[in-house]
N, C-alpha and C positions, 0 to 999 in steps of 0.2 A: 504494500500500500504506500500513496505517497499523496503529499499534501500537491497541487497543482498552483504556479506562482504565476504562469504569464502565457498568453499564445500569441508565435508568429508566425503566420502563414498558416499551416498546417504543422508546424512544429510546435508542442508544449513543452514549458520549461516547468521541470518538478522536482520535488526535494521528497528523497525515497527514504522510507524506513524509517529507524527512531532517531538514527542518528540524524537524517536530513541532508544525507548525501547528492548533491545538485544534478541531476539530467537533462538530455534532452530528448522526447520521444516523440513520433510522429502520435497524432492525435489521433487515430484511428485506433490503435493499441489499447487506448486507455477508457476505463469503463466508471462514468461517474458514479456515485454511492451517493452524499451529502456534498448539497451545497453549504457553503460559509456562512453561516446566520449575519442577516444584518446591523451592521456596526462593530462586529467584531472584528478583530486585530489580524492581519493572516500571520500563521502559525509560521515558524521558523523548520517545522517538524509535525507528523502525527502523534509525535508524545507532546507536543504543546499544545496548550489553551488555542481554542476552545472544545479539539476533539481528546485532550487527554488519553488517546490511546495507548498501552503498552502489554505487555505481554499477560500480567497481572489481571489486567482491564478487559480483555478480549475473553481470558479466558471466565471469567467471570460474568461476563453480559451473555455467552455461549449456552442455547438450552440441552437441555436434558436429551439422551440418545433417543426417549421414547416420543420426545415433543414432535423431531423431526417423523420419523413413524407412524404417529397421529395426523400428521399435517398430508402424509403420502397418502394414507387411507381416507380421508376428505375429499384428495383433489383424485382420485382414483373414481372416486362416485361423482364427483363436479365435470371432470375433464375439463379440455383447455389448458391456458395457460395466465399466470398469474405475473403484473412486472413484480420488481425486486421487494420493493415498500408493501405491495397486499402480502405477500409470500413471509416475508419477515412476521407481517402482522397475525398471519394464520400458524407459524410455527410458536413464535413466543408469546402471540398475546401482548405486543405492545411494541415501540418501535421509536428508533432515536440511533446513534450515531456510534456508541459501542458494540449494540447489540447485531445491529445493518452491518458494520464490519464483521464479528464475528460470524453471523448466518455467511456472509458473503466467502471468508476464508473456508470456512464449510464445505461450502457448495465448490470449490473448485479443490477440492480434498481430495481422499480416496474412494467416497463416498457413491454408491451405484442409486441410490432414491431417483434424483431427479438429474434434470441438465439444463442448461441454461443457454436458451438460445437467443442471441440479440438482447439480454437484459430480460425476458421473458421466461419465468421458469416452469416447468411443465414436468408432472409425475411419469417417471420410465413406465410402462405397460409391466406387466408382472413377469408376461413370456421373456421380456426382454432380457428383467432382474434376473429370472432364474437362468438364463442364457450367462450374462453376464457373469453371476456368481459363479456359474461351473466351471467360466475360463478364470476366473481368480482363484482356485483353489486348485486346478489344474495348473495355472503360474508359478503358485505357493507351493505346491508339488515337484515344478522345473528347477525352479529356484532353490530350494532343499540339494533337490540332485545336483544340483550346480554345484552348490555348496560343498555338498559330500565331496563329489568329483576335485575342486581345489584345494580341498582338507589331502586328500589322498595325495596332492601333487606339493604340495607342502608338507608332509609328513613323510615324504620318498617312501609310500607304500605301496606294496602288490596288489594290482588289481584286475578284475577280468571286465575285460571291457564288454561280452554280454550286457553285462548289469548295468551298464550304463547310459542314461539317457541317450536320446542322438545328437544336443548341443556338446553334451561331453566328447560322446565317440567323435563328432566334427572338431573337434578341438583337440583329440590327442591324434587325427592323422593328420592336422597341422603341423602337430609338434613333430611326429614322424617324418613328414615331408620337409620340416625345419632340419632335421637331424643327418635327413639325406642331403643336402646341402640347397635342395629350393625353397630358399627363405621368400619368394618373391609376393607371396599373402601373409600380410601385417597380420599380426598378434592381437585378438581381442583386449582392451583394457583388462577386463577381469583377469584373463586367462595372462598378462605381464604380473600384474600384481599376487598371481599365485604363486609364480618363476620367483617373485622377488622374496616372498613368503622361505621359500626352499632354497633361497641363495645360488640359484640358478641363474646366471646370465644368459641373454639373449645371441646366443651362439651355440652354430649346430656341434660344438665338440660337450658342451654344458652340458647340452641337449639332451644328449646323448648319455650321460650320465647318467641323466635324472629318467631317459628311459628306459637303464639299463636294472636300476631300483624298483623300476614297476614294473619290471620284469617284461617290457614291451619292445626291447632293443636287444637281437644279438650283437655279442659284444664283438662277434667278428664277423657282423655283416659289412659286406664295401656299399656305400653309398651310389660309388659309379657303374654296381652292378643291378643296383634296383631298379625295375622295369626296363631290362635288357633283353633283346630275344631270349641272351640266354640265364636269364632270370625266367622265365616263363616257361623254359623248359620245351620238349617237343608236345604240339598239338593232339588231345587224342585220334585225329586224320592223319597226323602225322605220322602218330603211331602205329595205326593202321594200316598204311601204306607200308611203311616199314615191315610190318608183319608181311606184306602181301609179297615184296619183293624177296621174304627169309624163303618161303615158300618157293620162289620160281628159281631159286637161285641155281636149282641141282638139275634145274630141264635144261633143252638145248636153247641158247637165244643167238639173234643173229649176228655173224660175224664169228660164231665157233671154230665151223670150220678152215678159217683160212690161218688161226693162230698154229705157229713152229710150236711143236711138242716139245720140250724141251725139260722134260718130267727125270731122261736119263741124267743129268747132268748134278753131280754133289751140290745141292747149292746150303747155305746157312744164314741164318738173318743174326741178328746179333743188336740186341736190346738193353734199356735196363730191366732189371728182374721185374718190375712191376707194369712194367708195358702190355697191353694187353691190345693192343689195333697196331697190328702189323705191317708197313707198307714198304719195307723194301726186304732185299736179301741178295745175297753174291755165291757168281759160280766162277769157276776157272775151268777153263776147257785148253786140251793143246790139241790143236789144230791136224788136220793133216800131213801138213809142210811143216810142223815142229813149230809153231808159232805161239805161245802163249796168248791166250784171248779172256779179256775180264768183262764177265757178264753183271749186269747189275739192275736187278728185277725190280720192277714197282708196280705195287696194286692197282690194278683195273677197276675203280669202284662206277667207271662208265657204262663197263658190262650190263649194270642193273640201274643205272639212273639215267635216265633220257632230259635232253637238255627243256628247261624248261618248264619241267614236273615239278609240283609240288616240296616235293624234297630237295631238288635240284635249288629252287627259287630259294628255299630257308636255308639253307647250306651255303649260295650267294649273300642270304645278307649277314649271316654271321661270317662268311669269309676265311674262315679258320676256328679250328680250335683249338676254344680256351685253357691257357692249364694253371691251375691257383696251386696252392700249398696244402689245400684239404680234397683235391683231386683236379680229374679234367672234366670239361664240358665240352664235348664232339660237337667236331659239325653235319656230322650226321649220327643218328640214333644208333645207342649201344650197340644194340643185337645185328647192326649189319657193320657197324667198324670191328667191331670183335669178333664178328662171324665171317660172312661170304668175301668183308671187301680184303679182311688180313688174307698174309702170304700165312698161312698154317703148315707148319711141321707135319708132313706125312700124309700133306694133301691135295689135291689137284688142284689149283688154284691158277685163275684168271689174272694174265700179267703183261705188263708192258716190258720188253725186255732190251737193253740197252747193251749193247758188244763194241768190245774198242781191244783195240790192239795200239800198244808202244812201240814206238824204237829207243834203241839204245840209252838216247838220254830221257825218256823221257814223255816226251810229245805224241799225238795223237798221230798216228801211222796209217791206220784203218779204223772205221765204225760204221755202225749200223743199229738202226732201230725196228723192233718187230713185235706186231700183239703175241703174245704166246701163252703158252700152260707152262706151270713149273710146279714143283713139287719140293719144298724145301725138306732135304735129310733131316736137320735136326736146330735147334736154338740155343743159342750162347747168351750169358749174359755178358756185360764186360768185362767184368771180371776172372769169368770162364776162359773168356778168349785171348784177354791177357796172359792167364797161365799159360795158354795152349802155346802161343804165340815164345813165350819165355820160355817154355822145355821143350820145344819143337819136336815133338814125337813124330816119328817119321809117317802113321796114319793118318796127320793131318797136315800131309804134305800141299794140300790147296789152299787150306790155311796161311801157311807159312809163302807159299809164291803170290796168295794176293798181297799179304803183308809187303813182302820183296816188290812186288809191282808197285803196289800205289806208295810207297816211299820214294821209288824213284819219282815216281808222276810230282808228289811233294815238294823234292827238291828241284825238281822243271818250272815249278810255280814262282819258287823261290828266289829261282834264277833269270825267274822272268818279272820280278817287283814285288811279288806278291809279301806281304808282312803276316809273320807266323808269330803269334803270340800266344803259345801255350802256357797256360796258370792254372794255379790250384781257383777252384770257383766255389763258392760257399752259397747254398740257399737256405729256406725255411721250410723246412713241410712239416706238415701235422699229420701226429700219429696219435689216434684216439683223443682226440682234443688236447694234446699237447706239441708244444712246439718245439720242432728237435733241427739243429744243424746238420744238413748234411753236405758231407766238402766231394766233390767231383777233382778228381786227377786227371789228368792229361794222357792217362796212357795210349800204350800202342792200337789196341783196338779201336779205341774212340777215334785216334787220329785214322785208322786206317776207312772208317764207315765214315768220317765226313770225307773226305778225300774221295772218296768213291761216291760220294754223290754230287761234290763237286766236278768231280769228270764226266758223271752223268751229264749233268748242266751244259757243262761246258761243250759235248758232245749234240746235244739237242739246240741248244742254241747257235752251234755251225750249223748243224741241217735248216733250222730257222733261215739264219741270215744267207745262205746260199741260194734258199729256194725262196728270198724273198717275203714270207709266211712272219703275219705278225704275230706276236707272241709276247707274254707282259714281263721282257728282257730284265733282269737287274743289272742294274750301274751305277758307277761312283767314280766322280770325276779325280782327277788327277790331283795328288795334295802335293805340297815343298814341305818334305822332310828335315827335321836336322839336321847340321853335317854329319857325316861320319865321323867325325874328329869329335863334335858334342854326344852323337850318341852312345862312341866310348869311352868316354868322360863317364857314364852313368852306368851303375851296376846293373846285369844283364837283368830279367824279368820286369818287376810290376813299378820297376822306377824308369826302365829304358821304355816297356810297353805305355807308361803312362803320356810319356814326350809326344811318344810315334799318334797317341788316338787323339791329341788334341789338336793333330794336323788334319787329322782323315776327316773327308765331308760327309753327309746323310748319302747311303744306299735309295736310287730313284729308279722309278718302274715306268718304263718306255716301252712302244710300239715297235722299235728300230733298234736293233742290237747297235752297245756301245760298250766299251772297254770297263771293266771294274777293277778299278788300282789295286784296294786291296789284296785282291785275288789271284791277281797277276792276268788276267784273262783278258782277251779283245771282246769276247762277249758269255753271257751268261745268262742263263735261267732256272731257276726255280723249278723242278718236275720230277721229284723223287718222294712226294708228301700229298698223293691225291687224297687221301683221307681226311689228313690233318689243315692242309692249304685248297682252297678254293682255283688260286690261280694255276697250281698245276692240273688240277683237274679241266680246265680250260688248256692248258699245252697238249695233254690227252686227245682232247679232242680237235684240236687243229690239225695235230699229228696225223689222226683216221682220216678226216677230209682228206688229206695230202694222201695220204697210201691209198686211197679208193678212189682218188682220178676226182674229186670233188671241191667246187671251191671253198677252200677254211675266206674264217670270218676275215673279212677286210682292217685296214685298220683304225677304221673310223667305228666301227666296231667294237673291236676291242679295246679301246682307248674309253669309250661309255663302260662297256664293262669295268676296265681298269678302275674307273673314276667311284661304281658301284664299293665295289673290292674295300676301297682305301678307306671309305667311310666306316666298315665295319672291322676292317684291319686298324685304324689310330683304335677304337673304342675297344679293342678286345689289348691292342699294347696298353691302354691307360689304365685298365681293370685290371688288368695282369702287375704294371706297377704299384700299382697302387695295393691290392692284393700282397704283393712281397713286402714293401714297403711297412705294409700293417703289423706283420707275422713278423718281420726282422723287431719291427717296436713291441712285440709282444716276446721275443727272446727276449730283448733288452732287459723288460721290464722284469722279469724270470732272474736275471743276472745282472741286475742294478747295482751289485755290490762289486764286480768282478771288477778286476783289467787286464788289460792286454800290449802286448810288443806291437808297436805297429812304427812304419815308416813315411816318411812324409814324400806324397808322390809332387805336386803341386798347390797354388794357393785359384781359390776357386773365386775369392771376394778378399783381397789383402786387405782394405778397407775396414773391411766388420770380420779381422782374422779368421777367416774361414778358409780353410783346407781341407785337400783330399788328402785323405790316409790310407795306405795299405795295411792289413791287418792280419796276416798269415795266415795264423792259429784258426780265424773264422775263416778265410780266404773270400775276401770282401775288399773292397773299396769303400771309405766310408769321408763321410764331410764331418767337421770336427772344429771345434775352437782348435786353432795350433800359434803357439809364440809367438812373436815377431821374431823377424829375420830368417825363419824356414826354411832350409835351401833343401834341394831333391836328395835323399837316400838317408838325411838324418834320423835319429833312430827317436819315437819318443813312447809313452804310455799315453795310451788312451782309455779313460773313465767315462760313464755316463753323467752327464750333467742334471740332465731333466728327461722321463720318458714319462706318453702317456697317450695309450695307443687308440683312446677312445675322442681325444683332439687331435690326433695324428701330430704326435708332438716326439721328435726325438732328439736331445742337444747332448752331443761329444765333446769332451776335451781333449785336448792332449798335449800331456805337458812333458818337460825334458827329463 
């Protein structure tokens, strides 16, 4: 309420409240009550003379809960409506400038009786009241639950969200969707002020805490995996078709006939132990002219997927798969990467097969590419085949000559630019919800199966660039290395490989074969992983065009293709990092007390001392507070500073 001093134009000048606080309100707003009696003084305020109002005052002049009630049941049998002055005088029997305030603060109350329309007050109908009451006690209802719901988020308790209203459940998939990092819908007031209650800040790492209390957050969900194809998993069609093709896989389909048998030939695939989609594997054949020839099989998962199928199309948009620390996520469903599309031990198996023949140093002398059947003898892990490969028992003399072969190929690379940086490599995997280091050596095996599939590549990507046939080529342009004279300045491994990788540019995927530095190679492709890589399942198939007298895709083509690929290839690297990234901060966290020898490779930010560290014992790379003055190969300790893997939060030291 306020005393009214003056009107200009359409604008009143008014002094509000007791205190007499001075405004200015457009005169439509304001609703008169009493005029000024004449000759009296105007009031400075509604607490001064001559309306004495105050809060004492008001409540005082205000009738009885039953008066208003009596006054409903009246106008209920009168109908119509009453202005303000009769309504006053029908409620309390009498009528003056306390009690006209008071009724009036009333009526614009909480109060369901009446309403007041234009200064005119008129009794609700009853259908209305009882209307009206059931949504107030249904409010008074929400509101409870509300309550509850922010008590629960202030009290960082478990809760099942069933049981809760749907302003609530709309408010804890905010906080969910907060947690996942799309903040981009604001925070209800209430729903801040319950964060503030619980000492929660308004960030998705907080967040995340508080919904790991309510038990509404795994603690080791990635956020960049939430609502990802392969968050969603395969479709039940999906799945179904998948069954349909487990089925057909053992009938004849077209194009059987014309694959080389090639079933007689020793071949062995060689994995790690817990590999279970199979797609490549090696045979050594000698020739009839005495020639040594290294075969190098890769799964045919085209046999059973037509371009364009269903499965085909979800396989393109994931691009690859995924592999995290608590397993893999295929890009195609289990039962066909584990079953028809692997090279299986001791089984007839649909393959792409790859033949190259050396000379002397080295170099590709002869090759050839062919659909074929193989039948792998038996499987190694790497470690198997390292032993094998170290006592070289004279029955696994194919063994030991592809080893002999692809070392040569090796040092042909090596001698052609290619940079060999074999290190110990450190990941994270989880084994039954614990997270356990495990370190990768370099040995002989390992070097021998990537070398062999870099020849693969290298071998399909000449038939590519010869026949003209576009295909999504890898390369990497040409870096300015250290001198020779600084890179033996620096102790061999992870202080000299660190120099070498901060020259090398990003690996790029082109229509048109081009040279990749690293590798030493004038061209190169990707096609020994149809299972796991999307793109060489497209080489696959450019390949068959080519061998059946058919035009493969053009490369305006493939270049859209490419472009599809890349979108789901960054998103499957950024899940993946991000994924390790988590798991390394949840070792941390496990061994927050530990440290370790580590050696200073470079400075990543001299500014905010931040450096990269090599760290052996883990065989890792890692960023780290390190001294001023840092120079490459010094030796220092590294501790953790701060970890905390529900903010993605990890800070290193490393001191001298």
């Amino acid at each position: 309420m306020a005393v009214l001093v003056s009107l200009t134009g359409s604008k009143a000048a008014i002094l509000v409240g007791e205190a007499g606080k001075r405004q200015q309100h457009p005169l439509r707003e304001l609703e008169l009550l009493c005029r000024l009696p004449a000759g009296s003084t105007p009031p400075t305020s509604i607490k001064a003379s001559p309306w004495s109002l105050d809060g004492q005052a008001l409540q005082s002049a205000l009738p009885r809960p039953r008066d208003f009630g009596a006054a409903w049941l009246l106008m209920q049998e009168m109908g119509g409506a009453l202005p303000l002055a009769d309504w006053v005088e029908l409620v309390a029997g009498c009528d003056g400038p306390a009690v006209r305030a008071a009724c009036w603060l009333w009526l614009l109350g909480p109060q369901l009786l009446f309403r007041n329309r234009q200064g005119q007050i008129e009794a609700r109908p009853s259908d209305d009241l009882r209307r009206l009451r059931k949504d107030r006690h249904r409010q008074a209802l929400l509101d409870r639950l509300q309550d509850q719901w922010h008590g629960f988020l202030a009290h960082r308790q478990r809760i099942d969200p069933s049981g809760l209203a749907p302003a609530a459940r709309s408010e804890l998939e905010l906080l969910v969707a907060w947690a996942s990092g799309d903040g981009q819908e604001p925070l209800p007031a209430g729903l801040r002020q319950a964060l503030q209650t619980a000492r929660c800040e308004v960030e998705p790492g907080a967040i995340r805490h508080l919904l790991v209390d309510l038990g509404q957050w795994d603690p080791h969900q990635l956020p960049s995996l939430r609502s990802t194809t392969w968050d969603h998993g395969f479709s039940p069609e999906l799945e179904a078709e998948a069954e349909r093709l487990l089925a057909l896989a053992g009938q004849p389909m077209a194009g059987d006939g014309e694959r080389l048998d090639l079933t007689h030939l020793r071949a062995v695939t060689i994995d790690d132990e817990d590999t279970r989609d199979i797609d490549d594997g090696l045979a050594l054949e000698l020739t009839e002219v005495g020639i040594q020839r290294i075969w190098i099989h890769v799964a045919d998962p085209g046999r059973l997927i037509e371009p364009e199928s269903p499965l085909d199309l979800e396989a393109r948009r994931r691009s690859s798969s995924l592999y995290l620390a608590r397993g893999n996520l295929p890009m195609f469903p289990h039962q066909l990467t584990t079953g028809p599309f692997s090279l299986r031990a001791g089984e007839r198996n649909a393959a792409w097969s790859i033949w190259v023949e050396l000379d002397a140093q080295g170099a590709v002398a002869a090759s050839g590419v062919q659909r074929s059947w193989v039948k792998p003898t038996y499987r190694l892990s790497y470690r198997d085949a390292d032993e094998l490969i170290e006592l070289a028992p004279p029955q696994e003399a194919d063994l030991l000559g592809l080893h002999a072969l692809l070392e040569l190929r090796r040092r042909w690379r090596q001698d052609q630019g290619a940079q060999l940086m074999d290190q110990l490599e450190g990941r994270i995997r989880v084994s039954d919800g614990v997270a356990e280091l495990e370190i990768t050596e370099p040995g002989p095996s390992r070097n021998l199966v990537a070398e062999a599939m870099i020849l693969a590549g290298a071998v399909v990507a000449d038939l590519g660039s010869r026949q003209a046939m576009a295909l999504p080529y890898r390369n990497q342009l040409p870096a300015t290395l250290p001198s020779h004279a600084e890179l033996s300045a620096l102790p061999p491994g992870p202080v000299r490989h660190a120099a070498i990788k901060k020259c090398l540019g990003r690996g790029l995927t082109s229509t048109t074969p081009a040279p990749h530095f690293s590798l030493g190679l004038q061209a190169y492709v990707q096609a020994t992983s149809p299972i796991r890589r999307y793109g060489d399942l497209l080489v696959q198939r450019q390949l068959l065009a080519h061998s059946q007298g058919l035009e493969p895709l053009g490369a305006d083509a493939m270049h859209d293709l490419i472009n599809q690929m890349e979108i789901g290839i960054r998103q499957a690297i950024a899940i993946s990092r991000e994924d390790q990234r988590h798991w390394q901060q949840v070792w941390f966290e496990d061994h927050s007390q530990g440290q370790w020898q580590a050696i200073f490779l470079r400075w990543l930010r001299p500014q905010d001392q931040l450096g990269l560290v090599h760290v052996e014992e883990l065989g890792m790379d890692l960023a780290a507070e390190c001294p001023d003055g840092c120079q490459p190969a010094q030796n220092l300790v590294l501790r953790v500073q701060l970890v905390d893997s529900l903010r993605d939060q990890l800070r290193l030291r490393a001191t001298q």
